[in-house]
C-alpha positions in Angstrom: -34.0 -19.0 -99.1 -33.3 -18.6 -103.0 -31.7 -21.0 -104.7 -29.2 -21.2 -108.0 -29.7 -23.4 -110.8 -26.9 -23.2 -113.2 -28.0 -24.6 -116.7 -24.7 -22.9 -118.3 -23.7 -25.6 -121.0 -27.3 -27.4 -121.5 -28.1 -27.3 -125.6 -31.8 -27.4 -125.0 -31.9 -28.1 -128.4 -30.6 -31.5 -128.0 -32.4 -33.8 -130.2 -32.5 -36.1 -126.7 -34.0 -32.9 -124.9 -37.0 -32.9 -127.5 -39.6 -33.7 -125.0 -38.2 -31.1 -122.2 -37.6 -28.5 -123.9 -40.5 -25.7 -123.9 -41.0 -26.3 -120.5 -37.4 -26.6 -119.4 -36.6 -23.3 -120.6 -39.4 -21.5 -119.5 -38.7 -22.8 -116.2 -34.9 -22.4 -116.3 -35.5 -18.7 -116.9 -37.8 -18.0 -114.1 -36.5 -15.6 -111.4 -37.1 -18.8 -108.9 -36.8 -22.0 -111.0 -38.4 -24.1 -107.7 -41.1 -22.0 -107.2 -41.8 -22.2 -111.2 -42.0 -26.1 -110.9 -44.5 -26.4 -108.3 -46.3 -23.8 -110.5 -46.5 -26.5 -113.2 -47.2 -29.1 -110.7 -49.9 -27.5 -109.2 -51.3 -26.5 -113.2 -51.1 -30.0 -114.4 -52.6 -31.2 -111.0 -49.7 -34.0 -110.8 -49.9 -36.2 -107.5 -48.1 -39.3 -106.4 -49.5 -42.4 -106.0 -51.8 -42.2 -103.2 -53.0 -39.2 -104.8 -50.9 -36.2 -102.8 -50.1 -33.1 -104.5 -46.8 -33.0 -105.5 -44.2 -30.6 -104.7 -40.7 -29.8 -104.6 -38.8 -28.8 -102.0 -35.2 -27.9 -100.9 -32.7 -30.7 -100.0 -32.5 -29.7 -96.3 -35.8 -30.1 -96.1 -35.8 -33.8 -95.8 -35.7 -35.0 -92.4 -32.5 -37.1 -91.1 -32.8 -40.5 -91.3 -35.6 -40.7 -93.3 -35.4 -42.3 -97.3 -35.6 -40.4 -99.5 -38.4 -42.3 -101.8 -40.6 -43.2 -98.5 -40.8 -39.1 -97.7 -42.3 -38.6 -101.3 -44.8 -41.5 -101.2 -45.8 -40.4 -97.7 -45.8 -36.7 -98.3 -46.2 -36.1 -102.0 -42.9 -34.1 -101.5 -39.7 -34.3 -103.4 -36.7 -33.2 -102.2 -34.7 -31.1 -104.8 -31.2 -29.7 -104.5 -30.0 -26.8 -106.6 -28.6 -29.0 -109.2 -29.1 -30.2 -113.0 -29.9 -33.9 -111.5 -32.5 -33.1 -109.4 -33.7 -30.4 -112.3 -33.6 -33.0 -115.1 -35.4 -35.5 -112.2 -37.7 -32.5 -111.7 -38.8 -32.1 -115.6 -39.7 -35.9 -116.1 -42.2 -35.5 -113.2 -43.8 -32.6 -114.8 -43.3 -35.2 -118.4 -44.1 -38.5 -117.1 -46.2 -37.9 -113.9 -47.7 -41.3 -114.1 -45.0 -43.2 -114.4 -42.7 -41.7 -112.0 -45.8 -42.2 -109.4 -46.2 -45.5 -110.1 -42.1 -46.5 -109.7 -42.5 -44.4 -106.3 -44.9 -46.7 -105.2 -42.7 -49.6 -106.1 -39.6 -48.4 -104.3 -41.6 -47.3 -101.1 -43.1 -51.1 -101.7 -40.0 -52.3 -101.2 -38.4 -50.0 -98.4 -41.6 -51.1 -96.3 -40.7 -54.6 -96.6 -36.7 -54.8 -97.0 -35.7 -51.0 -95.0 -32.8 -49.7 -96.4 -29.6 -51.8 -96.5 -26.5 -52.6 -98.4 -28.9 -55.1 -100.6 -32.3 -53.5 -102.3 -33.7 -56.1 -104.1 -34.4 -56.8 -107.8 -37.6 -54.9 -108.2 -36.0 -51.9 -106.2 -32.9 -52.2 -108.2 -34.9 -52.3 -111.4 -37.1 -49.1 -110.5 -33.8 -47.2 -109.7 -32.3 -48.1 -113.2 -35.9 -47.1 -114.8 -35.6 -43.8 -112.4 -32.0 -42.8 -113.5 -31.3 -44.3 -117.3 -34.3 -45.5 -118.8 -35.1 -44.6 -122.7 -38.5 -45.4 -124.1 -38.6 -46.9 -127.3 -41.9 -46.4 -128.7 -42.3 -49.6 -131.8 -45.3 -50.1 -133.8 -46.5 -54.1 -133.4 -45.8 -54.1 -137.0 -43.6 -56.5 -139.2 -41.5 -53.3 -139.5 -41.7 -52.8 -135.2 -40.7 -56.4 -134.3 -37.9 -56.4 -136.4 -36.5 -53.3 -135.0 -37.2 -54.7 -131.7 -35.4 -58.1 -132.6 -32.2 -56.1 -133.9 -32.2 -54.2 -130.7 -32.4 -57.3 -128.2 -29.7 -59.0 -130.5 -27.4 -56.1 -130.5 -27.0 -56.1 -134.8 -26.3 -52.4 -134.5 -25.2 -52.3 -138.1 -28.7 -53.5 -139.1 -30.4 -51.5 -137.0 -28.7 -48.1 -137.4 -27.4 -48.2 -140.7 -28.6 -50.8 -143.3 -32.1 -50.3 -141.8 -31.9 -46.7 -140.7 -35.0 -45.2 -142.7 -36.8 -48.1 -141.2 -35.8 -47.0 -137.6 -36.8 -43.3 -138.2 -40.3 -44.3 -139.5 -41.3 -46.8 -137.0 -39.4 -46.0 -133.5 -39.0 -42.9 -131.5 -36.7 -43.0 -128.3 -38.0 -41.1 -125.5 -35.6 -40.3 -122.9 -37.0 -41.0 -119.0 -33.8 -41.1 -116.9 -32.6 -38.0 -115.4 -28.6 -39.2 -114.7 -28.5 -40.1 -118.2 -30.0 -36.8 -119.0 -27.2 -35.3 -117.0 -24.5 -37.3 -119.1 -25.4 -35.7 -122.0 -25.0 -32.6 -121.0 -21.1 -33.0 -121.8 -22.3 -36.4 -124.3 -19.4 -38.9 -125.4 -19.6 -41.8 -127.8 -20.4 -44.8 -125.2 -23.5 -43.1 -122.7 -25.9 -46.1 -122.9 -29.4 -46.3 -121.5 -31.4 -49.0 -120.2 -34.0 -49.5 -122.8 -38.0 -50.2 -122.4 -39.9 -51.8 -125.7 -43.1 -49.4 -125.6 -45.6 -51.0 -127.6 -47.5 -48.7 -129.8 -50.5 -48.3 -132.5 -49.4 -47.3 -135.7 -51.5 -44.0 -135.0 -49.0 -43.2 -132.0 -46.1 -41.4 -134.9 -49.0 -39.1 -135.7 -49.9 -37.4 -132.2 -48.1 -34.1 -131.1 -45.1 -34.8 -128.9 -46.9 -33.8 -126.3 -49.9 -36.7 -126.9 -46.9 -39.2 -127.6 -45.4 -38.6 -124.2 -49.2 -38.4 -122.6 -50.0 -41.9 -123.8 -46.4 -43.2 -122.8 -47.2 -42.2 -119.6 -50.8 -43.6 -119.4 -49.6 -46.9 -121.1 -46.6 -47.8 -119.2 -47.6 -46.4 -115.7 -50.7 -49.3 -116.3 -48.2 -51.8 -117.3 -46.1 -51.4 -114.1 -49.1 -51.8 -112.0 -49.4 -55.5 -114.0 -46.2 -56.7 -114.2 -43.0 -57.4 -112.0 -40.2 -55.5 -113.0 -36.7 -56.9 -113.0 -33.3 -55.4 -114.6 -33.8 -58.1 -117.3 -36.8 -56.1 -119.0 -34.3 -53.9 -120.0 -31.9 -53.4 -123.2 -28.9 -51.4 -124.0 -29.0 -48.9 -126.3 -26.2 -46.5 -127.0 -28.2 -43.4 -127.5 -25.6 -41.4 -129.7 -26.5 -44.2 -132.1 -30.0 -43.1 -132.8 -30.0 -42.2 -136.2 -30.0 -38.0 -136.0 -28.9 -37.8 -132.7 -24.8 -37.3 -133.3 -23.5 -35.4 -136.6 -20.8 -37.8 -137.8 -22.9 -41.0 -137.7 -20.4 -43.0 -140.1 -19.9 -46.6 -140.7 -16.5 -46.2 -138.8 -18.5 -44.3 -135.6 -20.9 -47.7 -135.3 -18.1 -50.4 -135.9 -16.9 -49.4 -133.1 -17.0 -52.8 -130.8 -16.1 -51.1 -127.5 -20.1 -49.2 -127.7 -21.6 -51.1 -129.6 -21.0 -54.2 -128.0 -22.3 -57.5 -128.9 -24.3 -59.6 -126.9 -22.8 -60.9 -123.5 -24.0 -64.2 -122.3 -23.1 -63.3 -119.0 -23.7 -59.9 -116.7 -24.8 -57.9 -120.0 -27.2 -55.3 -118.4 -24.4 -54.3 -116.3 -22.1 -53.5 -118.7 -23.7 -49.8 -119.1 -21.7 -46.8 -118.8 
């Protein structure tokens, strides 16, 4: 059965879409945008974690009563309805295969041991807020890096964005990996704010095409989930309209403003995302 995708009001050109975009609008514009994604799928020879050939498939296709994260760990299938979330979702497979195979394999993990319920767990929680609003921010282990990161984790958003804010552009680059915070800024107000990941890079990473910079994100941090436990308290907030070039009137008055660019909370801080 043919499908509809309407993409009527995505600016493609959206500094935040920078690492989607050639591929998004090639696939947008296909006379079957579904069939055109397991086309790149089955080019870039992406596969989930127990190494299945990934494809996507209509909504309906997902049998009742089964989760929706165990079908694509057990069949290398993901279920996609005709809609810019599941698109967006879509595009980061084709972007960050790796890494979206790896939090896959967490959340089946998890279903396996816990089944679905009211309550998923930490970990699960943590791979769904990876899944849906992560950014990447790529530092440099460099005097420069750490003190970005430090400003970051101890919310001086005036530092960071403004008395520092040649220092951000030379030695950070925010990546965007969730797809619901891809749909947000479709239509994008003032406070969208992602869940941030510290990406820890070589000072040769700002030199690679985009295309190699999002290669060895996905390399490096699919490895790094394989080592570590992750928790909601990896995470940082960072209001992405805040990244220096990434809104036009990026004032003094725009970052004073207390309600987005919040100072730290002592208590319940990483759920106070919008």
């Amino acid at each position: 059965m043919e499908s509809y995708l309407n993409v009527v009001g995505v600016d493609w050109s959206a500094p935040w879409l920078t690492t989607l975009r050639t591929i998004a609008v090639e696939i947008s514009a296909a006379p079957n945008w579904r069939v055109a994604l397991n086309t790149q799928a089955a080019q870039r020879n992406i596969r989930n974690h127990v190494n299945l050939p990934l494809q996507f498939i209509p909504q309906q296709e997902l049998p009742d009563g089964t989760a929706y994260e165990a079908h694509i760990s057990a069949t290398g299938k993901v279920p996609t309805r005709d809609n810019l979330h599941d698109f967006f979702n879509a595009l980061v497979w084709l972007i960050f295969p790796k890494i979206k195979a790896q939090l896959n394999a967490l959340q089946a993990k998890q279903i396996e041991r816990l089944g679905i319920g009211r309550s998923r767990g930490a970990a699960r929680d943590a791979a769904t807020l990876f899944d849906e609003n992560a950014a990447l921010l790529a530092v440099a282990d460099t005097p420069e890096g750490r003190a970005i990161v430090q400003a970051l984790r101890t919310h001086q958003w005036h530092q960071l964005f403004v008395q520092e804010r040649q220092q951000f552009i030379a030695h950070a680059g925010v990546f965007l990996f969730g797809h619901a915070i891809m749909e947000k800024l479709v239509r994008p107000y003032k406070a969208i704010t992602a869940h941030t990941l510290v990406c820890w890079v070589e000072p040769h990473f700002y030199g690679l095409s985009e295309a190699e910079k999002c290669a060895h994100l996905d390399s490096q941090i699919a490895h790094q989930l394989e080592q570590i436990e992750l928790l909601p308290t990896v995470f940082s907030p960072l209001p992405v309209l805040g990244v220096p070039g990434w809104w036009l009137e990026q004032t003094d008055e725009f970052y004073a403003d207390e309600f987005v660019f919040r100072a730290v909370q002592q208590e319940g801080g990483i759920n106070n995302f919008v």
